[in-house]
N, C-alpha and C positions, 0 to 999 in steps of 0.2 A: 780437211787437209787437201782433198782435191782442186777445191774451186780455189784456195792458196795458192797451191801450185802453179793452177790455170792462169791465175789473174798476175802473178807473179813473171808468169814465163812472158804475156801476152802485153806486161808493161817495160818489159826489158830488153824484147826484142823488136817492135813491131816497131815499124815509122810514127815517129810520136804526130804526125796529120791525122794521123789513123783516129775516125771518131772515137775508137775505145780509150786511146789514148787522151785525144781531147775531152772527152764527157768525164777523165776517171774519176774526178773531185767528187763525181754523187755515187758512188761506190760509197758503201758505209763502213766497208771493211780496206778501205784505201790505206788508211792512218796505216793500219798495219803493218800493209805491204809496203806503204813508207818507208817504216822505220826499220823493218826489214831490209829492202836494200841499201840502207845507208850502214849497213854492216861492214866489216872492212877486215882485211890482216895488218896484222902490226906486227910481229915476229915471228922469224920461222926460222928453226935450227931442226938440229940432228936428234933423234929419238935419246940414243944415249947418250944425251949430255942432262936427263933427268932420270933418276931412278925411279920415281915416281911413275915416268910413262914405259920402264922399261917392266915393270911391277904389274903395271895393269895388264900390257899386252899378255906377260907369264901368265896373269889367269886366264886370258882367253885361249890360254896351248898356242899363244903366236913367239915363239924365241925365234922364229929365221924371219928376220924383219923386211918385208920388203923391202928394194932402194930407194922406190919412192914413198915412200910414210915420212912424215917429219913430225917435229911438236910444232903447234903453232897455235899461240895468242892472238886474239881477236879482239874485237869492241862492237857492242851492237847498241841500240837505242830503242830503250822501252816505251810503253805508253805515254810516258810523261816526259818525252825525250830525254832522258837521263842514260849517260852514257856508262855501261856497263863491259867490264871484262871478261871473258870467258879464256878457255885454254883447254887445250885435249892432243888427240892424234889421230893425222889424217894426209889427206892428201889436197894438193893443188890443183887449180881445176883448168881448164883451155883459155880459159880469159881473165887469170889473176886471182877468181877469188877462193876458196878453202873449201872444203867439208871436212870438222871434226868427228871424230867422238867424245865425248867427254868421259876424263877418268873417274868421275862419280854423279852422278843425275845432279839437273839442275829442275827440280821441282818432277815434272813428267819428263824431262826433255834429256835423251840420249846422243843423239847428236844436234849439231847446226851449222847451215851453210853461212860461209862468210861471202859477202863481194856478191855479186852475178854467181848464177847458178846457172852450171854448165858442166859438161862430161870432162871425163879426164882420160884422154890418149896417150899413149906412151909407145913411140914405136920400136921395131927393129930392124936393120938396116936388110938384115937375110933372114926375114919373118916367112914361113909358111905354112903358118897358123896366125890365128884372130880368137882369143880369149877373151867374152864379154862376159862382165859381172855388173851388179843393180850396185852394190854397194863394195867400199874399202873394204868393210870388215869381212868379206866373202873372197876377195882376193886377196888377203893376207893370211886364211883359214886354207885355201886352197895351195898356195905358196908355200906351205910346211911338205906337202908331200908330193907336189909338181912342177915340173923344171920349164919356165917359163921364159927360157934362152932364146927361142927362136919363135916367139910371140909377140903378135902387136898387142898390148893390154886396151881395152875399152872399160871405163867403168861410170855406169850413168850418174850414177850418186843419186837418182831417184829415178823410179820409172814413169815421172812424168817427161824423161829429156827422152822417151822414145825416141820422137822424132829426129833430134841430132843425132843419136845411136843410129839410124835409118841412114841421116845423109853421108855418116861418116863412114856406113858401110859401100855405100854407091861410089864415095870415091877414092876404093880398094878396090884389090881386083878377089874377086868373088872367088876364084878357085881357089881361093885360102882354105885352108881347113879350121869351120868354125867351131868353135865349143862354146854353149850356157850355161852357163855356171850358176843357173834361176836358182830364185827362193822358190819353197815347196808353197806358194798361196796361191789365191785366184789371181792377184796383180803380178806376179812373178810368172804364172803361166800365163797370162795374158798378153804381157812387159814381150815375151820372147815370141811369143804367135804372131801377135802386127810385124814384129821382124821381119817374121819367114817369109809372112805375104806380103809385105810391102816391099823387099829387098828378092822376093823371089827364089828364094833357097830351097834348091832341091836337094838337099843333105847336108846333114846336118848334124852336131853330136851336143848331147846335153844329159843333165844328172838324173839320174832313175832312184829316186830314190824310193822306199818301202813306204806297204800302207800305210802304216802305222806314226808314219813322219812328215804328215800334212802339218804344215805351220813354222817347221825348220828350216833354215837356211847349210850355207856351207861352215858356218863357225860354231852354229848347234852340232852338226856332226862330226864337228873336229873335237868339241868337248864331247861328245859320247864314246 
């Protein structure tokens, strides 16, 4: 999953001169990332215009919907370039393309980005807080019980977009008061460490959570 990511992030953004770019044809795992970014959105409406996504959210304890959540239909392209449908709920990301979840697995797979994968910013105009979360479904868990009126929302949609999480903090002004909104794992504690020290934060607020809740995120503790 990581070296996906890596090769994923490093063919979509990099100067296509860029030897990686030029060499990528002998990559064996290229096809993939292919067919991968020839993913794309094809529709995007309002949550409640499907009971279906208003159903799923009820079991994850999400009824106060965020603004930004919509449904949205995708297309993606499998091994065999065959073009395939998906659909869930999620959010839009800085450069057009999605991150679902889907309302019932599709084989192992719980969510998938559509388009370019990149973070989703959302600001506010008299922000004095900076609320970052790895994932949608972590800020729509935390959005039941916190009033995120005077917050700029940041959400990676993976924690391989550290880096962008990083630049986008650099060009904020820091005395924001930030909060993490981590998963309880190694990459969730890690996702927020390169933060601190790459962006330099000398304070900082984030979830404490109990020992016994290694592997939880914020939507496991909204179902508990």
């Amino acid at each position: 999953r990581c070296y996906k990511d890596a090769l994923t992030y490093c063919l979509s953004v990099l100067n296509k001169n860029e030897p990686i770019a030029r060499n990528s044809s002998s990559y064996t795992n290229l096809s993939q990332v292919k067919h991968t970014n020839k993913s794309k959105v094809l529709q995007v409406r309002e949550p409640s215009d499907y009971t279906s996504v208003l159903t799923y959210l009820k079991s994850r304890k999400i009824t106060k919907i965020p603004p930004e959540f919509r449904a949205i239909e995708g297309v993606y392209y499998n091994k065999n370039n065959e073009p395939k449908k998906v659909f869930g709920v999620g959010i839009l990301n800085d450069t057009g393309g999605a991150d679902i979840h889907f309302l019932k697995k599709i084989g192992n797979l719980k969510t998938m980005n559509l388009g370019a994968k990149d973070i989703s910013f959302y600001t506010c105009e008299s922000a004095s807080k900076l609320a970052i979360f790895e994932s949608k479904m972590d800020y729509a868990a935390a959005h039941q019980q916190i009033d995120f009126s005077t917050s700029h929302i940041l959400i990676a949609n993976s924690t391989s977009s550290v880096h962008k999480v990083i630049n986008k903090i650099h060009e904020l002004n820091l005395e924001l008061d930030i909060t993490f909104f981590q998963q309880n794992d190694s990459q969730g504690c890690e996702f927020a460490r390169q933060i601190v020290q790459k962006t330099h934060l000398s304070r900082f607020n984030y979830v404490k959570y109990l020992d016994l809740e290694y592997g939880l995120d914020i939507n496991d503790l909204l179902l508990k």
